[in-house]
Each structure stands twice: as C-alpha cells, then as structure tokens.
N, C-alpha and C positions, 0 to 999 in steps of 0.2 A: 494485850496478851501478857502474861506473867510464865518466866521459866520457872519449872517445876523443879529443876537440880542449881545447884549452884556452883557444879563443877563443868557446866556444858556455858559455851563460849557466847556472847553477847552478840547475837549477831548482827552484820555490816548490811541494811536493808536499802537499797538506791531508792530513790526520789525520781527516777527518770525511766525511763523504756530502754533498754528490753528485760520485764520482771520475771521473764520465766527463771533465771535460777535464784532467785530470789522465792518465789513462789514456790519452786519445789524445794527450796530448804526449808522454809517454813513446815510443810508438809512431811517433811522427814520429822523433824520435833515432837510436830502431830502423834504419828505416826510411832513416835518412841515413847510418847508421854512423858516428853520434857517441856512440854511448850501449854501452858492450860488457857485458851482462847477468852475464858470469863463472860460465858452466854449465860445474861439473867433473864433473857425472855427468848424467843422462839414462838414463831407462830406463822399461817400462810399467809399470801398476800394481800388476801380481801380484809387481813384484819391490821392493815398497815397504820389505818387510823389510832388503832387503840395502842399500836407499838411508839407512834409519835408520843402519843397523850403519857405514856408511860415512861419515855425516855425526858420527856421536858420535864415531869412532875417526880422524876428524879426517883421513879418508885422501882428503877432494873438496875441492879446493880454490876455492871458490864454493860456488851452490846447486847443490842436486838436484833436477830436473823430471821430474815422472812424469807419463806420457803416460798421456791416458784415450781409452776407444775407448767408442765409442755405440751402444750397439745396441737393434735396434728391439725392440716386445713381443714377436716373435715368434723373434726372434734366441736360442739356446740360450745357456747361460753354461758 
C-alpha cells in the first residue's frame, strides 16, 4: 500500500491480535483516498490459478484480490 499525501502520518500497523483498530484505521485512509492499496489484478475465485501464474510471472504490478461470493446451504456450486 502507498500513502497518497505526504502530510498524513506513517502509520503504527502491530504484528499481533487484536487488529481491529489497526484494521479500521487503514479503512479510514481508504476511505479518505490517502491510502492507494496498488491492485494490479482482481478477479473471482475460480480464477485463483491464473492470479498465481500472474503474480510469480511478475506480469501484476501490486496485489492480486480475489473476489469470494457466499452462498447459502442451499445455493448449488
């Protein structure tokens, strides 16, 4: 992740539990467009394979986020 200002403060991120406000300061950043996360791919999860092949082969410039979809017990796969 890269800050997008250079006047908003580095932030203190812990290494340990419990990351909730850690987690929701991040989200405030977000959320102000101070904080640019650097997603070079996106895509769901059945195409996990192609997100590997692309992150080893060095061809996504940032991370890769794969999208999960929820479905209920009765929802087919």
């Amino acid at each position: 992740m890269r800050l997008t200002s250079k006047f908003v403060r580095q932030p203190q991120i812990t290494k340990a539990a419990p990351f909730g406000p850690d987690l929701a300061y991040l989200i405030h950043l977000l959320e102000k467009g101070e904080l640019d996360p650097q997603i070079g791919w996106r895509g769901p999860w059945e195409r996990v394979d192609e997100a590997i092949d692309a992150l080893l082969g060095r061809r996504v410039p940032g991370k890769a986020v794969l999208d999960l979809i929820l479905r209920g017990p009765t929802d087919s796969m």
